[in-house]
C-alpha positions as CSV (number, residue, x, y, z in Angstrom):
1,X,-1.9,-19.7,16.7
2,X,1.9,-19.2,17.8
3,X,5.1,-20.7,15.5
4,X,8.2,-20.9,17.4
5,X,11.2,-19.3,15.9
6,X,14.4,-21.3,15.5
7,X,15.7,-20.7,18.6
8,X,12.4,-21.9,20.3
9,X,10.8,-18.7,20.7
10,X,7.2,-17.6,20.1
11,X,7.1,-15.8,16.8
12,X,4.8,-12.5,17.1
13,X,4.2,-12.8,13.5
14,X,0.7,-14.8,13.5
15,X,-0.5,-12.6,16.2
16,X,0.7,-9.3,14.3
17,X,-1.4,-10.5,11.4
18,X,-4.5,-11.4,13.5
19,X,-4.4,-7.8,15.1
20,X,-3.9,-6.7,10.8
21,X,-6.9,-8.8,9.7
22,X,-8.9,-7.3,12.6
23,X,-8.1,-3.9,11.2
24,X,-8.7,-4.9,7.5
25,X,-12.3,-5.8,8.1
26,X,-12.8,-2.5,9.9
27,X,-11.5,-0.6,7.1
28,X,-13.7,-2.3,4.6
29,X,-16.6,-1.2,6.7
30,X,-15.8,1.9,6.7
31,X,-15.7,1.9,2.8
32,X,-18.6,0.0,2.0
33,X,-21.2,2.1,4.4
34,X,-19.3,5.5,4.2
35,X,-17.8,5.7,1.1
36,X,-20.1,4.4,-1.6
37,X,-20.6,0.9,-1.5
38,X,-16.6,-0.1,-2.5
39,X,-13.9,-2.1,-1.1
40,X,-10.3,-1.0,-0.5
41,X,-9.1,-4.5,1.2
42,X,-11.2,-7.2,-0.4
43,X,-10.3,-6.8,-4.3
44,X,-12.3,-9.9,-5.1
45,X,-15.8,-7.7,-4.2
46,X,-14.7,-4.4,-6.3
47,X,-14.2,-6.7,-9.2
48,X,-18.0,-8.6,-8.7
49,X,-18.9,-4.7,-7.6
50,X,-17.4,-3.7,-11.5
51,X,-19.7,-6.4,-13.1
52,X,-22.7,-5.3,-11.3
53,X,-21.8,-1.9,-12.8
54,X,-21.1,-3.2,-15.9
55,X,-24.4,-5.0,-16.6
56,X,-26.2,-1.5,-15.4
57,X,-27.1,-3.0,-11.9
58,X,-28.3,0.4,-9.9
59,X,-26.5,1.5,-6.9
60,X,-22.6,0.7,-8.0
61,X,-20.3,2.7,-8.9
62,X,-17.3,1.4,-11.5
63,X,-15.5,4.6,-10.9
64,X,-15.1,3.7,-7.1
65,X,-14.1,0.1,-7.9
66,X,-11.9,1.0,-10.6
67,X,-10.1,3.7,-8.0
68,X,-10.0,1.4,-5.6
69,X,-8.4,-1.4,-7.5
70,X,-5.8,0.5,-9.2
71,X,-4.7,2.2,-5.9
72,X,-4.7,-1.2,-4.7
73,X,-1.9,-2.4,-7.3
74,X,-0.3,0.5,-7.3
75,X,0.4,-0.2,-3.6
76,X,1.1,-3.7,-4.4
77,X,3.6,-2.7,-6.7
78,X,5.3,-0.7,-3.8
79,X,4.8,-3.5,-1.2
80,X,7.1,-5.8,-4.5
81,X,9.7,-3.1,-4.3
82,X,10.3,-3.2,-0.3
83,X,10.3,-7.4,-0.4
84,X,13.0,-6.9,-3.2
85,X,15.2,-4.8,-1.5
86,X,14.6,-5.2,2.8
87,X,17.1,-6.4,4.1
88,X,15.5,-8.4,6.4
89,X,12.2,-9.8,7.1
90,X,11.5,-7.3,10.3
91,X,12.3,-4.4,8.2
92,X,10.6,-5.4,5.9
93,X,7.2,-5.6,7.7
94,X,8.4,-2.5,9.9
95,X,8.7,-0.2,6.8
96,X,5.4,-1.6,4.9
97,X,2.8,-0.9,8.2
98,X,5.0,2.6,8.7
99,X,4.1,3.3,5.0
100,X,0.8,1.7,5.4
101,X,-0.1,3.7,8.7
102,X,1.0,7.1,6.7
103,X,-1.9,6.4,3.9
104,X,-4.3,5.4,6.4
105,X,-3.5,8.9,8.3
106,X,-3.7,10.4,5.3
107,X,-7.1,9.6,4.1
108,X,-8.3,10.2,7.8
109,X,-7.1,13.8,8.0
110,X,-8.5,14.1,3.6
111,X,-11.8,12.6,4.8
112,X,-11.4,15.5,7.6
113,X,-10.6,18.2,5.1
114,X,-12.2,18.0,2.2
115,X,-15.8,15.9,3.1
116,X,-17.0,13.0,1.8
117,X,-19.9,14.7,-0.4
118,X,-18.2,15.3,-3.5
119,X,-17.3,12.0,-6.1
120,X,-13.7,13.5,-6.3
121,X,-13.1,13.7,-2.9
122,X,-14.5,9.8,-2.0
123,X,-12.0,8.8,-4.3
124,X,-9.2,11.1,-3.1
125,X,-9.7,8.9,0.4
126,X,-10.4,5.5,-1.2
127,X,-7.2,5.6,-3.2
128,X,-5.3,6.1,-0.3
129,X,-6.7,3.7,1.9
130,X,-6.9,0.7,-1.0
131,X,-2.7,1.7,-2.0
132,X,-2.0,1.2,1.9
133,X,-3.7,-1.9,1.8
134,X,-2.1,-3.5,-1.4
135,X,1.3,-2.3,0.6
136,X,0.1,-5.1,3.3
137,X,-1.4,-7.6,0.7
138,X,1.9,-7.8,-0.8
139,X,3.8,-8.2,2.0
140,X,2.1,-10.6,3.4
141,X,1.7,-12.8,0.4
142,X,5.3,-13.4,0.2
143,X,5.6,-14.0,4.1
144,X,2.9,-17.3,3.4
145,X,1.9,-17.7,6.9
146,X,-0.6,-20.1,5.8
147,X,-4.3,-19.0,6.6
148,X,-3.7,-15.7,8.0
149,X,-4.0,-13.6,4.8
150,X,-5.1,-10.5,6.6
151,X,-8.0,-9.4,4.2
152,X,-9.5,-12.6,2.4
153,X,-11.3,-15.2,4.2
154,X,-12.6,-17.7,1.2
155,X,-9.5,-19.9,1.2
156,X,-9.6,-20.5,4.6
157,X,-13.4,-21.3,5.8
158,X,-12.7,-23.6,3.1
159,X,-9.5,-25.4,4.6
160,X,-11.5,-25.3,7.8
161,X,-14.3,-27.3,6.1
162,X,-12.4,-29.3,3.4
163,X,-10.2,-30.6,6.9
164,X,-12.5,-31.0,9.7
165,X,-13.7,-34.2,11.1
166,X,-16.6,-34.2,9.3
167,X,-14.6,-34.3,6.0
168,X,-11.9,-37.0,7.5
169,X,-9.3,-35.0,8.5
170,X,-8.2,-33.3,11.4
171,X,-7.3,-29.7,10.8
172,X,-4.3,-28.7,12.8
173,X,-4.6,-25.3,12.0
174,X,-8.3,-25.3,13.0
175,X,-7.8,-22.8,15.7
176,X,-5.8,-20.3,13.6
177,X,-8.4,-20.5,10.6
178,X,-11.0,-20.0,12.9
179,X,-9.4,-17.1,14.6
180,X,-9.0,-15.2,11.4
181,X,-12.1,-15.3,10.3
182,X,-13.3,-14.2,13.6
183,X,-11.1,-11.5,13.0
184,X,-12.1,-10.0,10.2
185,X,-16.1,-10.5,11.5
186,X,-15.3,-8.4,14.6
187,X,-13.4,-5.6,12.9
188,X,-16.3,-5.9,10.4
189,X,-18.5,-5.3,13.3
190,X,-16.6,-2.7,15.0
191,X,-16.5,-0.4,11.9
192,X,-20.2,-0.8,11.5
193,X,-21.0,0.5,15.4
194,X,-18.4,3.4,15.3
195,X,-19.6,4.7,11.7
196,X,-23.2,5.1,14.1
197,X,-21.1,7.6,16.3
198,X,-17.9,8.8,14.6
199,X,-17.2,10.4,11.4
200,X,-15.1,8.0,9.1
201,X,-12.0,10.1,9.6
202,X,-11.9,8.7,13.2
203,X,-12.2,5.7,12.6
204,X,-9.2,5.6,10.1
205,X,-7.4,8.3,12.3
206,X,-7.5,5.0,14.8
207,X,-6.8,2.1,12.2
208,X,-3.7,4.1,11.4
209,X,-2.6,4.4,14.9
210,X,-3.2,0.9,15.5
211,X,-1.1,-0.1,12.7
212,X,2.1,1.7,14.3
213,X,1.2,-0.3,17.3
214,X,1.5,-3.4,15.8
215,X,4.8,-2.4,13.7
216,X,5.7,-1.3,17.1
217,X,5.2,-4.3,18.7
218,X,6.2,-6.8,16.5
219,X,9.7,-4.6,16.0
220,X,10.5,-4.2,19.8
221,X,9.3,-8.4,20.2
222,X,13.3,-10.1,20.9
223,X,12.2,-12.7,18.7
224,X,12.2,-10.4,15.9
225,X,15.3,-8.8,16.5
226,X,16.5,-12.7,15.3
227,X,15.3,-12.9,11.8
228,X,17.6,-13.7,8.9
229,X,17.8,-11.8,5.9
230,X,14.9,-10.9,3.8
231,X,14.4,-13.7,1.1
């Protein structure tokens, strides 16, 4: 699960992303059971979700989707602007989560405000969660820690498959693919039980704080204090 940094060290990067994918499938629960049957990390669902809609399937909404997935690039875009000009690859992932953990915060204290009754304000809080999670998306695409994409888990139940023993091969990364889907299950899981007993507000009042924990942790880690410059 750990890579070593250059110097030998463990890199807190893998484990930073594990503690994100945990946090990504809790924020998906939330939007699927509390805010209408739409996803703000998985993009891949709002865009089956829009052809549901589209062929007149009852119960989906293409105005949800469609919010979601063009708050989504729109973060994306912003998550392309701090890769371009970070200066390294720490503050780089510091500045995205701090931005990341504003939206979050955000749509936790809208949620709190204005309800979740009225069309306009679902969307108000699903665009803000879906751009903070395109912030994230982006970053982590161009980090490439393979398997540990934080909000997608297709690719890699199907390296865990397509390598296994039973296909021939034998998987080093078994144990990391197997931890992030694990991940995302459990904060699945966890959003499911605490919509039973907190309003959705909470629940994204404590994603965004445990965002800044893990920007927090991962900046103060010595290893990376040692990164090079942002590529």
């Amino acid at each position: 699960m750990r890579r070593r940094t250059r110097d030998g060290g463990c890199d807190p990067l893998p484990v930073a992303l594990g503690l994100l994918t945990v946090l990504s499938g809790c924020v998906d629960a939330v939007a699927f059971l509390a805010l209408g049957r739409v996803f703000t990390a998985n993009m891949t669902g709002n865009v089956v979700i829009l052809g549901f809609a589209a062929a007149g399937a009852p119960g989906f909404s293409a105005s949800r989707s469609l919010v979601s997935l063009l708050a989504f690039l729109a973060g994306a875009v912003a998550g392309g602007r701090i890769h371009r000009h970070a200066r390294s690859r720490r503050s780089r992932i510091v500045i995205t989560l701090a931005a990341e953990a504003a939206l979050a915060g955000l749509a936790a204290g809208a949620s709190a405000v204005l309800g979740l009754s009225a069309e306009g304000h679902r969307s108000v809080v699903i665009a803000l969660v879906a751009a903070g999670m395109g912030l994230q998306n982006a970053i982590v695409r161009v980090l490439g820690v393979p398997d540990m994409t934080t909000t997608v888990v297709t690719r890699t139940l199907t390296g865990l498959a397509a390598e296994s023993f039973l296909a021939g091969g034998t998987d080093p990364r078994a144990l990391r693919r197997a931890v992030s889907v694990l991940a995302i299950f459990c904060g699945a899981c966890a959003g499911a039980v605490l919509l039973r007993h907190l309003h959705p507000g909470w629940i994204l009042l404590a994603v965004a704080a445990g965002v800044v924990l893990i920007a927090a942790g991962y900046a103060l880690h010595p290893a990376s204090r040692r990164d090079g410059p942002a590529r």
